[in-house]
N, CA, C and O atoms as CSV, one atom per row, in Angstrom:
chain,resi,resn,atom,element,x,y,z
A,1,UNK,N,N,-7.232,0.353,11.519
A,1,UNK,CA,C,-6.410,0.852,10.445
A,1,UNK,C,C,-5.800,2.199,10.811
A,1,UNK,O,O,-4.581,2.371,10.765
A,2,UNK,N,N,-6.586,3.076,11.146
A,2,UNK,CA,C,-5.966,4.380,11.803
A,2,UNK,C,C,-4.298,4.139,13.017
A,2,UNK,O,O,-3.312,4.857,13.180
A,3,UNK,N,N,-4.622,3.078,13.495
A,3,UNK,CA,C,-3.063,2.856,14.006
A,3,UNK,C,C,-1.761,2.792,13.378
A,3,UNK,O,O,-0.645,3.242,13.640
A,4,UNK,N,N,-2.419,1.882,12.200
A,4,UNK,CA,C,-1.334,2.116,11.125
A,4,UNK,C,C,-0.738,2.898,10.006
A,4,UNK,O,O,0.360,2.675,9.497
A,5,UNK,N,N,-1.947,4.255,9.532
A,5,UNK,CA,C,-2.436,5.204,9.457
A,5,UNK,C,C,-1.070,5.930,10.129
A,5,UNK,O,O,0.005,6.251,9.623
A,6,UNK,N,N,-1.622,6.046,11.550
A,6,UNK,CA,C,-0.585,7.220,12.028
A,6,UNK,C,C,0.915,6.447,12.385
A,6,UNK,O,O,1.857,7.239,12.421
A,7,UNK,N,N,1.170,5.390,12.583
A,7,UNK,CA,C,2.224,4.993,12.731
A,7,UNK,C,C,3.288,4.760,11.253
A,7,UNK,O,O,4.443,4.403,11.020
A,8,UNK,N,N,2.389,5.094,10.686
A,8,UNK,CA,C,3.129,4.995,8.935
A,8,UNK,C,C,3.535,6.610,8.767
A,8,UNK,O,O,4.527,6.973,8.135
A,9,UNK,N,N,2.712,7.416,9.360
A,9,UNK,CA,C,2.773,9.195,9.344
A,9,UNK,C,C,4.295,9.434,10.184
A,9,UNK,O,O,5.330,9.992,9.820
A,10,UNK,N,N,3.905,8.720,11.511
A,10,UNK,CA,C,5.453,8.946,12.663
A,10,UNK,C,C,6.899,7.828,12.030
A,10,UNK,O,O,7.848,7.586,12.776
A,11,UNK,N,N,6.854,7.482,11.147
A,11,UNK,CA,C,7.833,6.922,10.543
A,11,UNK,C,C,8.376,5.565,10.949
A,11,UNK,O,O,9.464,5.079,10.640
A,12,UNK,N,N,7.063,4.855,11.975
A,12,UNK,CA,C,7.358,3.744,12.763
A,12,UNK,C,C,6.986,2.437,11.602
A,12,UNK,O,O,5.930,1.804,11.590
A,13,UNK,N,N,8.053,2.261,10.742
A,13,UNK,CA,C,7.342,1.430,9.601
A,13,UNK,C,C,6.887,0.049,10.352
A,13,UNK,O,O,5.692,-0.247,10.369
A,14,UNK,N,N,7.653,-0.607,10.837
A,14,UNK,CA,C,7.463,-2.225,11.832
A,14,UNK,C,C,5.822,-1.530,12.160
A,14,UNK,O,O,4.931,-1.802,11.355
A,15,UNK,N,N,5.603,-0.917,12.993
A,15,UNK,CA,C,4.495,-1.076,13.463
A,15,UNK,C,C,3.241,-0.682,12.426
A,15,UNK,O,O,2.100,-1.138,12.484
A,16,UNK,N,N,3.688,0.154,11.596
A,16,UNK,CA,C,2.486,0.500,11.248
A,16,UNK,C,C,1.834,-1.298,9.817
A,16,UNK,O,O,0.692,-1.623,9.492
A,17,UNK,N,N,3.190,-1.934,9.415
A,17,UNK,CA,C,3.020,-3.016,9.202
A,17,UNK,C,C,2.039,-4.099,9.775
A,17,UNK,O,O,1.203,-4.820,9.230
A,18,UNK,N,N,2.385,-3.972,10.871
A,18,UNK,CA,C,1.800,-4.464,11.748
A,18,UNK,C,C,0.164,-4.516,11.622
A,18,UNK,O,O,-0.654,-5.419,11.452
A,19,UNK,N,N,0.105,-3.233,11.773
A,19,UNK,CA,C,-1.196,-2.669,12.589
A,19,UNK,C,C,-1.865,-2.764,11.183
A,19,UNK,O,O,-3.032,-3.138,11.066
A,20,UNK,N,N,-1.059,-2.400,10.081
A,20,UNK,CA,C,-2.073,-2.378,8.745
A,20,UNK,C,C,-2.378,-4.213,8.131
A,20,UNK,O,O,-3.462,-4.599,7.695
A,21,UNK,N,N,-1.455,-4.853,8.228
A,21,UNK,CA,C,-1.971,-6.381,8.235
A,21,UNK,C,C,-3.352,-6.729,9.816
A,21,UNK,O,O,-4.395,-7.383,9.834
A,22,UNK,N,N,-2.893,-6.208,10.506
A,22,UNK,CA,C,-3.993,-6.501,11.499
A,22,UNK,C,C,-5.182,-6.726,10.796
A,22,UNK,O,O,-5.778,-7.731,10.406
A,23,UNK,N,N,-5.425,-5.133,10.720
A,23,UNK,CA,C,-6.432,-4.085,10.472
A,23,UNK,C,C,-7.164,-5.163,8.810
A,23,UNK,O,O,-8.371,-5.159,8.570
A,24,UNK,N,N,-6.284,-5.840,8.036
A,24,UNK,CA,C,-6.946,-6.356,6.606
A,24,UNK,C,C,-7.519,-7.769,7.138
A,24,UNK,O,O,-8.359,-8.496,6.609
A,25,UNK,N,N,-6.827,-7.933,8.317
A,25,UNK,CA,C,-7.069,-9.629,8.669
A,25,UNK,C,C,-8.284,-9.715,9.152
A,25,UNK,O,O,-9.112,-10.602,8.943
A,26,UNK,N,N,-8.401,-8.516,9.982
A,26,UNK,CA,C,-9.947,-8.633,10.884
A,26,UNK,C,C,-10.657,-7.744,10.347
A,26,UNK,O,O,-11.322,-8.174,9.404
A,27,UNK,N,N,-10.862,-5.972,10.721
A,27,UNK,CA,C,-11.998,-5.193,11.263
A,27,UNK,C,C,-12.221,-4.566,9.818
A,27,UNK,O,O,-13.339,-4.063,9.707
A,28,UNK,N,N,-11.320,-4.466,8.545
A,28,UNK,CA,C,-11.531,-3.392,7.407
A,28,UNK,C,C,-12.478,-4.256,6.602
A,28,UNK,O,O,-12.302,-5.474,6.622
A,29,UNK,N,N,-13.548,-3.688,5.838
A,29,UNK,CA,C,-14.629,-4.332,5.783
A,29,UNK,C,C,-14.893,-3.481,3.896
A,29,UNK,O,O,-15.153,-4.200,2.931
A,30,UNK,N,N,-14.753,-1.963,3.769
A,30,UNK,CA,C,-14.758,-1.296,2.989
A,30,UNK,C,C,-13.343,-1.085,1.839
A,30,UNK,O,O,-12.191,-0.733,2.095
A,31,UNK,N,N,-13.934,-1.430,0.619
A,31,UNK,CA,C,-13.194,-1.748,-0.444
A,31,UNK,C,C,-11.974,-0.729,-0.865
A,31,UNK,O,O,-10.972,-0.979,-1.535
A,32,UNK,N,N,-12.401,0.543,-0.229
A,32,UNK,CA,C,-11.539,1.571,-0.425
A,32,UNK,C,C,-10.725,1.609,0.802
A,32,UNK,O,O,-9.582,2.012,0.589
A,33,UNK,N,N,-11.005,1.280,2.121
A,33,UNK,CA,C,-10.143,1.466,3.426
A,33,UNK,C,C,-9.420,-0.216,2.804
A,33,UNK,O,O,-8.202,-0.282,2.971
A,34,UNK,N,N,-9.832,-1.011,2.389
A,34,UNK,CA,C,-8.526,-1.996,2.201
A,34,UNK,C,C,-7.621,-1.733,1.218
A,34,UNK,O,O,-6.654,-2.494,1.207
A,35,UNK,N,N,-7.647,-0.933,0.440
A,35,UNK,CA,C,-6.874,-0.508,-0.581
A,35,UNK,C,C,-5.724,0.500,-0.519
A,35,UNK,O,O,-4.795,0.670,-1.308
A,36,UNK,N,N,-6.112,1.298,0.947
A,36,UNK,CA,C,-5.466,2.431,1.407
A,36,UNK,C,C,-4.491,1.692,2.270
A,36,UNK,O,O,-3.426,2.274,2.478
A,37,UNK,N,N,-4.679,0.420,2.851
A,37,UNK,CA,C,-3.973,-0.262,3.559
A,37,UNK,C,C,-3.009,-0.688,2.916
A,37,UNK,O,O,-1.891,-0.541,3.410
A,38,UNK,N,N,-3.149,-1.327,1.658
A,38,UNK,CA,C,-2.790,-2.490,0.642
A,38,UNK,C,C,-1.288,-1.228,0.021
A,38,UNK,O,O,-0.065,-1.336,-0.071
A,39,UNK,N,N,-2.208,-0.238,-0.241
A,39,UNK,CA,C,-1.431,1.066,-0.667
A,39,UNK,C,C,-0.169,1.699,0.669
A,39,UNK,O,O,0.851,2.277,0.295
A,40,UNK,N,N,-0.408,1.513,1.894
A,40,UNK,CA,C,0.509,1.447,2.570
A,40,UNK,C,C,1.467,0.968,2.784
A,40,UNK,O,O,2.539,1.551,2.626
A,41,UNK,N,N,1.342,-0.377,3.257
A,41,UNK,CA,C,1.777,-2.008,2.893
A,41,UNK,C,C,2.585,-1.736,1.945
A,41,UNK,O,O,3.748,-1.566,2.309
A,42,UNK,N,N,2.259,-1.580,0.262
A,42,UNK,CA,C,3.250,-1.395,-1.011
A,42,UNK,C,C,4.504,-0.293,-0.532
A,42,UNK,O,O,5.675,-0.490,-0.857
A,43,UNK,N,N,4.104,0.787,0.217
A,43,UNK,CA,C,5.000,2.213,0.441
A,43,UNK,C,C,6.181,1.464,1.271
A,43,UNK,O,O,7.375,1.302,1.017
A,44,UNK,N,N,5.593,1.184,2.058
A,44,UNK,CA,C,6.880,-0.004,2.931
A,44,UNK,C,C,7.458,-1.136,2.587
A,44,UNK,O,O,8.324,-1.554,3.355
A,45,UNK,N,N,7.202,-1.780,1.587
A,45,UNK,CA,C,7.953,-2.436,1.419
A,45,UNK,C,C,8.509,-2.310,0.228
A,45,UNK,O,O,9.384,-3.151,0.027
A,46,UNK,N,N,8.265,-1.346,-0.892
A,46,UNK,CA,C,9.201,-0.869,-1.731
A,46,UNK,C,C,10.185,0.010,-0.839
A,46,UNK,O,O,11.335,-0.118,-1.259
A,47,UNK,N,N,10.117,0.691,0.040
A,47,UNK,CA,C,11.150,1.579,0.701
A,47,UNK,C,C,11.926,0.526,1.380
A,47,UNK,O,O,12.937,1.060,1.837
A,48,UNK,N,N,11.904,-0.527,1.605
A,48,UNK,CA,C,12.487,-1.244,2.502
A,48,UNK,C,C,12.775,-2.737,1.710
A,48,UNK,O,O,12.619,-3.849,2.216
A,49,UNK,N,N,13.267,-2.417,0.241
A,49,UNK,CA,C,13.762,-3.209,-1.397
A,49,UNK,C,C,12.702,-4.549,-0.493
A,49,UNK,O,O,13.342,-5.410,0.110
A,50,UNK,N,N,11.810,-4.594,-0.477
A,50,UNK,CA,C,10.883,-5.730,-0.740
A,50,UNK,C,C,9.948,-5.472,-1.865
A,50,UNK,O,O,8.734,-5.272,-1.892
A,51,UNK,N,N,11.019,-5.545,-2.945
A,51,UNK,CA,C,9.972,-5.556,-4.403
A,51,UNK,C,C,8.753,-6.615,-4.797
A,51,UNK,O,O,7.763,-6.256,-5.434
A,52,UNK,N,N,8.971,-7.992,-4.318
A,52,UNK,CA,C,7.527,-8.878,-4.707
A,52,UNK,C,C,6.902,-8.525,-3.776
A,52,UNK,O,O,5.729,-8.341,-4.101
A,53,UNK,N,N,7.152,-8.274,-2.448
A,53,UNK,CA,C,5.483,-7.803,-1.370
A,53,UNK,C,C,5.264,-6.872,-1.677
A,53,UNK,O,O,4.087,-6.641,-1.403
A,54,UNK,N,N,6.042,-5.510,-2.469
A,54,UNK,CA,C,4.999,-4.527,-2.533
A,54,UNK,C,C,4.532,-4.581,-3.968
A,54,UNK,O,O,3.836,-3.571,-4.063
A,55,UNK,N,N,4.521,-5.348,-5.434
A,55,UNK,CA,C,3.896,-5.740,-6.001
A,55,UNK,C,C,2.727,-6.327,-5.738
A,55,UNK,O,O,1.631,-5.998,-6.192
A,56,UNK,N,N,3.044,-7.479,-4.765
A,56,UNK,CA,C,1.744,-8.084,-4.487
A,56,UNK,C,C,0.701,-7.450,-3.471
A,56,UNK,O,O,-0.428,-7.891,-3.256
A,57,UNK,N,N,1.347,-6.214,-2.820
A,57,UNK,CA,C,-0.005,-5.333,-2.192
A,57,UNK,C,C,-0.407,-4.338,-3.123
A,57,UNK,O,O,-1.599,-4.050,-3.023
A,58,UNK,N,N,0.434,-3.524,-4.283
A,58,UNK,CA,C,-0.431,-3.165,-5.314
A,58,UNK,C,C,-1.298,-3.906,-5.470
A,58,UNK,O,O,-2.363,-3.716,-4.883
A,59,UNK,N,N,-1.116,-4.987,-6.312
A,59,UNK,CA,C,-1.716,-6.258,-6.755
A,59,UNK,C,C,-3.262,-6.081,-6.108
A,59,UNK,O,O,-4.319,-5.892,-6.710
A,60,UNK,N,N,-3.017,-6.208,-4.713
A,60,UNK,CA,C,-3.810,-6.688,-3.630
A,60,UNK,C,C,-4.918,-5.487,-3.755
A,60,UNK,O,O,-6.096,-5.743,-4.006
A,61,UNK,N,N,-4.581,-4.557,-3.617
A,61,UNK,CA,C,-5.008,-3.007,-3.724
A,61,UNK,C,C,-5.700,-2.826,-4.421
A,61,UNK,O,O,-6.709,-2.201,-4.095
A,62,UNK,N,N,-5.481,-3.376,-6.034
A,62,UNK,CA,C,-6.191,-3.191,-7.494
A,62,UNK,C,C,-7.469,-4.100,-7.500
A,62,UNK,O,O,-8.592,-3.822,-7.921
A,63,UNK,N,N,-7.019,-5.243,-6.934
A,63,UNK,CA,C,-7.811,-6.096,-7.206
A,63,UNK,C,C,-9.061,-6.562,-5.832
A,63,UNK,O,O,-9.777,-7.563,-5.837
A,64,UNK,N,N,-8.998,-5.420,-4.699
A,64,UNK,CA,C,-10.075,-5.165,-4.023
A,64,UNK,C,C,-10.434,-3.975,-4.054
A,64,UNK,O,O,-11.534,-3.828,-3.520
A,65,UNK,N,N,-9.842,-2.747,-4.577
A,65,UNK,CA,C,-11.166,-2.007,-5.082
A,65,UNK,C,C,-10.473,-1.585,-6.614
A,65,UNK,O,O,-9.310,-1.182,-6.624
A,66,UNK,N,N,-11.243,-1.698,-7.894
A,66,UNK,CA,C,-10.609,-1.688,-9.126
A,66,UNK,C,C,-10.614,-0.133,-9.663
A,66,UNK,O,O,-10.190,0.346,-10.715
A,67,UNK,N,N,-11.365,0.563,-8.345
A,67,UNK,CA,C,-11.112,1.875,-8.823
A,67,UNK,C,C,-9.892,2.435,-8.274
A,67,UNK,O,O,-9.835,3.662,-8.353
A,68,UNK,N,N,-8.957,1.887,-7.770
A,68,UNK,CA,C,-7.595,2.087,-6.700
A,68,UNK,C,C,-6.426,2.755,-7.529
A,68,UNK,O,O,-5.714,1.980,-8.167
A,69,UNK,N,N,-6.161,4.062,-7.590
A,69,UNK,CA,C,-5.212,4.733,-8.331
A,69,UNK,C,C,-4.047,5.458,-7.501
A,69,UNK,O,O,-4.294,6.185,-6.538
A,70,UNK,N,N,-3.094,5.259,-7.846
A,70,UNK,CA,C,-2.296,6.603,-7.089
A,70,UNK,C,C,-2.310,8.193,-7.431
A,70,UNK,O,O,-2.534,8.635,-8.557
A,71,UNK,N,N,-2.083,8.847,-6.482
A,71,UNK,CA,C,-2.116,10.197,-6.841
A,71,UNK,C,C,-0.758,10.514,-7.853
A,71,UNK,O,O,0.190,9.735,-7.956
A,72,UNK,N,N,-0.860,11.690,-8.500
A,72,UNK,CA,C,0.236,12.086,-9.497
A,72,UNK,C,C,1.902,11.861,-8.694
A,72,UNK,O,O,2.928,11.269,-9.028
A,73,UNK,N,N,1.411,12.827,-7.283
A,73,UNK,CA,C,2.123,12.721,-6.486
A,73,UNK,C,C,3.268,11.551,-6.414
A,73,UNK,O,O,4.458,11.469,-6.718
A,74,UNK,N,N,2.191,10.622,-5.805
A,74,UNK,CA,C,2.644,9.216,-5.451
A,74,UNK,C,C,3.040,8.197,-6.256
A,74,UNK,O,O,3.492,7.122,-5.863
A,75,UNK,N,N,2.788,8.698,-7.931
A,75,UNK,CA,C,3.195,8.011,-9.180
A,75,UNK,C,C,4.901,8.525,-9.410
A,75,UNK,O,O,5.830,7.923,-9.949
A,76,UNK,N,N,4.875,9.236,-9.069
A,76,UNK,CA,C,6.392,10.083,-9.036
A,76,UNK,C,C,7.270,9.779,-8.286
A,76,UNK,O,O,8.345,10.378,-8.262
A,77,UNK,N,N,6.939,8.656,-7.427
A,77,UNK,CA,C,8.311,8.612,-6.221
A,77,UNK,C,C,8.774,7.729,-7.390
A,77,UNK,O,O,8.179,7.180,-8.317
A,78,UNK,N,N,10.610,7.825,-6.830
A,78,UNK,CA,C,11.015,6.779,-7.462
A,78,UNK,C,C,11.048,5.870,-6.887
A,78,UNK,O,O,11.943,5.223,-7.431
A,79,UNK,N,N,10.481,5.024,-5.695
A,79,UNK,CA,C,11.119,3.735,-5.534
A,79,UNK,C,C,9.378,3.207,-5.688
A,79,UNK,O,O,9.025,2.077,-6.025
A,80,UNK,N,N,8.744,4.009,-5.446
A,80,UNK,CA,C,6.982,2.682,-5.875
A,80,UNK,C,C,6.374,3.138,-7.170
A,80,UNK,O,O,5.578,2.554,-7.907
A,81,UNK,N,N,6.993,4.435,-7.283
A,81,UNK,CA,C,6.064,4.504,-8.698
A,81,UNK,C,C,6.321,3.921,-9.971
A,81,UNK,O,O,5.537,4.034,-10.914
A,82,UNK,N,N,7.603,3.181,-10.034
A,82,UNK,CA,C,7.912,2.514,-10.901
A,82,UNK,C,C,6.959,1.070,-10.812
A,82,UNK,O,O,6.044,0.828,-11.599
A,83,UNK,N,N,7.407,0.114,-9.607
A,83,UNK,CA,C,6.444,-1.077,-9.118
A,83,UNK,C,C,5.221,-0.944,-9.611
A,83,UNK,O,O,4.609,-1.762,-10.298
A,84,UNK,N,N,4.828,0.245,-9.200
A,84,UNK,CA,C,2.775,0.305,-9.971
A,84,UNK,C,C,2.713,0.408,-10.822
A,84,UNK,O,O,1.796,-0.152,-11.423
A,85,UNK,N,N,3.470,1.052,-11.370
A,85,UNK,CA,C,3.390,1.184,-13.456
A,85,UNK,C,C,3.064,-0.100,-13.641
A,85,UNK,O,O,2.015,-0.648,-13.980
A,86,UNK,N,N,4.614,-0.669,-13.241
A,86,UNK,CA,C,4.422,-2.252,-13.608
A,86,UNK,C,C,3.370,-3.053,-13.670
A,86,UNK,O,O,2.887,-3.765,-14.551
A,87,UNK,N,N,3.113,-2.813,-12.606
A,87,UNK,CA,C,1.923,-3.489,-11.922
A,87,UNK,C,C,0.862,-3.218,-12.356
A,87,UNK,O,O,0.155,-4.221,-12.446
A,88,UNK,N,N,0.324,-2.187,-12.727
A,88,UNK,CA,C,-1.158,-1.592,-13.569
A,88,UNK,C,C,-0.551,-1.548,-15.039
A,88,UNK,O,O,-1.282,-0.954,-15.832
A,89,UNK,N,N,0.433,-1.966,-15.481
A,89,UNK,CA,C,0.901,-1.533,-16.782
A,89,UNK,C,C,0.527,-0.450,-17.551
A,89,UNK,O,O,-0.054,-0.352,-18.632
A,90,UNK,N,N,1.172,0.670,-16.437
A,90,UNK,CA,C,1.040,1.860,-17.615
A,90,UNK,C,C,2.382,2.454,-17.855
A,90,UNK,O,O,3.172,2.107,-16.977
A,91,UNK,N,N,2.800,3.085,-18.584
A,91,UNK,CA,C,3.847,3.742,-19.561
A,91,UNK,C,C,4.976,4.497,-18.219
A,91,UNK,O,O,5.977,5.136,-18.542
């Protein structure tokens, strides 16, 4: 996961895609490191108008660890923080 981690940091979205589906398919094991993934996953593909995949990695996110929130921060962008509202249905 850390590959995709930093390749999501260096702005390499393809790869860090990549590396973060890897990373859920095989080695991430902990409910909160799949959620941070799931939470990645959503960042890219709302930035990149794939509105149902990054619903469905919220989705994905919420519903493997149910304590999975965004920061204030990250509730504020406009292109995902709208999607998660949705998606967690809040206001």
């Amino acid at each position: 996961m850390f590959d995709g981690m930093r390749a999501y940091d260096d702005g390499q979205y393809e790869l860090a895609e990549s590396a973060l589906r890897a990373a859920l398919a095989g080695s991430l094991r902990s409910p909160r490191d799949k959620a941070v993934a799931y939470k990645l996953l959503a960042f890219i593909y709302c930035t990149s108008n794939r509105e149902m995949q990054c619903e469905a990695a919220f989705k994905s996110a919420r519903e493997t660890d149910p304590t999975f929130r965004l920061s204030r921060a990250e509730l504020g962008h406009p292109l995902w923080g709208p999607v998660y509202r949705r998606v967690s249905r809040l206001p």
